[in-house]
N, C-alpha and C positions, 0 to 999 in steps of 0.2 A: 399518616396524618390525613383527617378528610380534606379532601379539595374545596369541596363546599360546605360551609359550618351555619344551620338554620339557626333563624332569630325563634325561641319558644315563645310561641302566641298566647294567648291567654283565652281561657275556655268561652269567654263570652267571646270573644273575636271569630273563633271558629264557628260557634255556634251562628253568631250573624252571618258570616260565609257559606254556610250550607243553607240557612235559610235564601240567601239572594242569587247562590249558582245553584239551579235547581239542576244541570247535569253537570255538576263536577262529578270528578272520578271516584271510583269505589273506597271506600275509607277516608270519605275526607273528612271526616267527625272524628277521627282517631287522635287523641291527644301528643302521642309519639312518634316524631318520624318514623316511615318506613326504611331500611338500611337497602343499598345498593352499593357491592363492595366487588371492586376490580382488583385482580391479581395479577401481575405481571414480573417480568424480570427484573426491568430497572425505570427508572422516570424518563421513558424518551420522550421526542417531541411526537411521536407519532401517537404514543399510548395518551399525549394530553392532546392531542387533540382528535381521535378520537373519543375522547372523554366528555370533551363538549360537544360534537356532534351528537352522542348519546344524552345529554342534557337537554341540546336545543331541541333534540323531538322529543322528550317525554315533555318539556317545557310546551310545545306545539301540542302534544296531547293532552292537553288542561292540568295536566300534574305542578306542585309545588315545591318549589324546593325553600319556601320559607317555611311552609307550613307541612308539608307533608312526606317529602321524601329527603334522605341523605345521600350521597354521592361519595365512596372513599377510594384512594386508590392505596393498593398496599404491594411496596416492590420487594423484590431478592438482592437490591443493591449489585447488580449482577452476576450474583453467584445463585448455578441453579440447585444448589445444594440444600438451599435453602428452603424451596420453593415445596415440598410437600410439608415441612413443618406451619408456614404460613399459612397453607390451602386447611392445614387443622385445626390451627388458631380460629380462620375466617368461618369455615364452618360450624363450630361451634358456638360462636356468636350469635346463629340460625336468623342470617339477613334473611328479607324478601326475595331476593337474585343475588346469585353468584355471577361473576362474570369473567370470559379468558381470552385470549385471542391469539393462542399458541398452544402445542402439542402439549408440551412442558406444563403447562399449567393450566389446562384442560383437564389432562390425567392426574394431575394431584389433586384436584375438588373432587373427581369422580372417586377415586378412592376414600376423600375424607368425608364424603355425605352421598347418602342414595336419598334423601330428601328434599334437600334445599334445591330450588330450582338453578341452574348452571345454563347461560346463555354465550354462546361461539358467536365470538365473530373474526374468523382467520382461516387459515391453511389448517386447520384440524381435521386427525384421524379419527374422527366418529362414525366412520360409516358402519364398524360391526355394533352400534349399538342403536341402527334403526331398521326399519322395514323397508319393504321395497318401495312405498311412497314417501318413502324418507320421514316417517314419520317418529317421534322418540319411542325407543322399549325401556329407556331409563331418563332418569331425571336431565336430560341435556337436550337443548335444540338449539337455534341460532341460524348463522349465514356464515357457509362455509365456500372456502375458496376452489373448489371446484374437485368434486371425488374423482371424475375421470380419468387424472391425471394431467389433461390437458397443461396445466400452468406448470408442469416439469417437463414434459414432452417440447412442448412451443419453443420453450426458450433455449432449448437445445438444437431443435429445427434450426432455430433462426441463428444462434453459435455456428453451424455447420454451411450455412449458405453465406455467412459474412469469411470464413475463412474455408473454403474448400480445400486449400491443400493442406490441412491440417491432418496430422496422422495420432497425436496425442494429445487427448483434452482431461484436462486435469477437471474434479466435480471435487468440491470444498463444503462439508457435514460438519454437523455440529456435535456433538457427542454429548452435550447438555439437553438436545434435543429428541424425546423417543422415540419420534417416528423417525429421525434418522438412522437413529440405535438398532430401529427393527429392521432397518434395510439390507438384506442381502445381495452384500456387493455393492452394484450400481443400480438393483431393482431394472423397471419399466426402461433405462435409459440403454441397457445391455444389448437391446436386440436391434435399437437402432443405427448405434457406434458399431457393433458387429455388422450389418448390411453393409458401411458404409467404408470398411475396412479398417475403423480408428481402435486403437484401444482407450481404452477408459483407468483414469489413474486418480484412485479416491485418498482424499487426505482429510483427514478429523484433526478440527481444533476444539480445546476449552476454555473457553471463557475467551476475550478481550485479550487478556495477558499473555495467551497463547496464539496468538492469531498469526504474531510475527514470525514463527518458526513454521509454523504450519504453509505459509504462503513461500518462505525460502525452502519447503520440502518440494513445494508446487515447482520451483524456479530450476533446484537439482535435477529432479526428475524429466525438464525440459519439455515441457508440455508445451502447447503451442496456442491453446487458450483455455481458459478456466469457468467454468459454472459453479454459482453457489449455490445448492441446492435451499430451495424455499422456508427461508428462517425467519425469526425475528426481524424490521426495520433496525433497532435497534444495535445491531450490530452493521451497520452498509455502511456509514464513515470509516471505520476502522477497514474493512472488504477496502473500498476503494485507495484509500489511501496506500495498503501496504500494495494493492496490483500494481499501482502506479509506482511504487519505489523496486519491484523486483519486477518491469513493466512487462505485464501481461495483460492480454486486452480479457476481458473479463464483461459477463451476462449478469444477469441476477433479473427476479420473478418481479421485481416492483419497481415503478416509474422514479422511484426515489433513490434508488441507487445512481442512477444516471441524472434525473434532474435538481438533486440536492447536492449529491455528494462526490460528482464527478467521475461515476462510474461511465466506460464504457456504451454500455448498450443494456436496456432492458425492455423485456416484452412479460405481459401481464398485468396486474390491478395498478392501478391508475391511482389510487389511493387507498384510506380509509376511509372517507368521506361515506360514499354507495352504502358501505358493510356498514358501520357503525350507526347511518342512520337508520339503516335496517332493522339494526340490532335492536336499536329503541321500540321499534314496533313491538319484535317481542316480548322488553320487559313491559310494555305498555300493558298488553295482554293478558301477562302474566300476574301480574296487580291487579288485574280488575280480576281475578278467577279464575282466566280459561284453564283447563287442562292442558298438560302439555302435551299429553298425546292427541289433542286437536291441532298442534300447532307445527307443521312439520319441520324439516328446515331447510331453506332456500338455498340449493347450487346456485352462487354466484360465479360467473368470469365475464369481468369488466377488462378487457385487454389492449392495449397501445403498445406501440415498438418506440422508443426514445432510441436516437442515437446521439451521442455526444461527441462532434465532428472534434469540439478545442482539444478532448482527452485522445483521441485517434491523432492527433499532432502531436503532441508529448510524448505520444507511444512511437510517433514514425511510423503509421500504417498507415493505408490506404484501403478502405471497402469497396466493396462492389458498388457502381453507381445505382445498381439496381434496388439495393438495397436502402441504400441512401434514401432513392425517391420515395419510397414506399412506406417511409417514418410517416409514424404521426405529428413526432415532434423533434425537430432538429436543434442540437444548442453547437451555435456556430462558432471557431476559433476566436476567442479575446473576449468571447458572452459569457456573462456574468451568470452562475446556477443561482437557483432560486434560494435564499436564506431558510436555512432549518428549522423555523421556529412555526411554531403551534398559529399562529396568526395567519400562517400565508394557507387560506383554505385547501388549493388544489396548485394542481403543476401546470395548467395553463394549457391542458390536452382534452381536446374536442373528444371522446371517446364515449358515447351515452352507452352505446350498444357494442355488445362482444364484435370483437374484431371478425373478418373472416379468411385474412390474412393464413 
């Protein structure tokens, strides 16, 4: 269902609006809106609000959403099974922008259309589909959360110095996810758990409904802390809750796990806020004409360490004070997380500029 549903103007109305904004945007004579159609898993709160941050700046770029563009979001109700029938549904509609903000649903548009423009804004695996200045060789560009690897590496850096005498760290994959899919083994995290003398002990879940068995395989196995490798937000309430019931102290790549949902400790983006307004830049772009292969796409890492002192009491640990000091943002025993809802813009963390933590 579209999120935002325009009022149809009448030809004389437009007409007088192009005559009095003499630089409104490209097509604004056009009698039908232009479509702009998001794909994602499920309705979280992060996908809507990222949704409006993508609104408030194409709104900020003179664009219309009375008059000239449409906004829809279209979910998988959380089953990703769903999600390449969707991506062929959406593509054959042939919107102005496609849009994804996950592996999963990145690679279903890319397979259902080499035409329709497709804009990233997340942890996506597109890098075999640019050049060395990151520029598009196929219809995809955006802002991506960082090719390097950095935002898997960091958070496991920072796992390893909150619990040094750790000898087994459980890493929790999605299997709805393809870039998990494509991982061999533990990938990039192998060489550094091997320096350090840990083994690595990977568990895949599916869907929500699976999460609970997957986290008591973590608990059997006796791991001594847990990484979720870089997924959906949409699934971190469910993550934090079941760590906290089989109590394992547990990381995760976004501020949201820790400042919404009571996770543990997280290091990496700060939100969606940065990305999604970014994002808007490029469908802005992209509406008015440009090529995408002028348009490359932005490595983002917006980075902060949360630690969350109340959920380290629940757990019965104790961090390193060093650690501690070193947060960006502390949530202290009996403080209240911030409400999950689409309204609360940001988590309240000073972070403009990548960490260098």
């Amino acid at each position: 269902m579209p999120l935002f549903q325009p009022r149809q103007p009448r030809a004389a109305a437009l007409a007088l609006a192009a005559l009095l904004v003499g630089n409104a945007p490209v097509h604004a004579q056009t009698a039908a809106p232009r479509s702009i159609a998001y794909l994602n898993l499920n309705a979280s709160e992060s996908d809507r609000l990222c949704m409006q941050q993508l609104r408030t700046g194409l709104e900020q770029a003179g664009w219309s959403f009375d008059q000239q563009l449409t906004l829809e979001s279209i979910d998988a109700g959380g089953d990703p099974a769903r999600i390449p029938a969707l991506a062929r549904t959406l593509a054959a509609r042939n919107p102005a922008v496609l849009l994804a903000t996950n592996n999963a649903e990145t690679d279903a548009l890319m397979k259902a259309t080499q035409t329709v423009p497709i804009v990233v804004m997340g942890p996506t695996n597109i890098r075999p589909v640019l050049d060395a200045q990151l520029r598009p060789l196929a219809n995809v560009t955006g802002v991506s959360l960082g090719f390097s690897g950095q935002f898997v590496l960091k958070p496991l850096e920072v796992l390893l110095q909150a619990f040094p005498q750790a000898r087994r760290i459980g890493v929790i994959t999605n299997s709805g996810n393809t870039a998990h899919e494509r991982l061999k083994g533990l990938g990039s995290m192998e060489g550094p758990l091997a320096q350090a003398g840990i083994e690595g002990v990977r568990v895949r879940f599916s869907g929500e409904a699976d999460m609970a068995g997957a986290w008591d395989e973590l608990a059997r196995q006796k791991v001594d802390a847990v990484m979720i490798l870089p997924d959906s937000p949409a699934f971190f309430e469910a993550h934090a809750r079941q760590a906290l019931r089989v109590r394992l102290p547990t990381i995760a790549h976004h501020s949201w796990f820790a400042t919404r949902h009571g996770g543990l400790l997280s290091y990496g983006s700060i939100g969606r806020v940065n990305m999604c307004g970014r994002g808007a830049q490029y469908v802005d772009q992209i509406l008015r004409g440009r090529p995408l292969a002028e348009l490359p796409v932005e490595e983002l890492y917006d980075a902060a360490l949360v630690v969350n002192l109340d959920t380290a009491q629940r757990l019965g640990i104790t961090l390193p004070p060093a650690l501690v000091a070193r947060a960006d943002r502390l949530i202290r025993p009996g403080e209240k997380t911030l409400a999950p809802t689409a309204e609360a813009g940001g988590d309240g963390i000073t972070a403009a500029q990548p960490s260098t933590r």
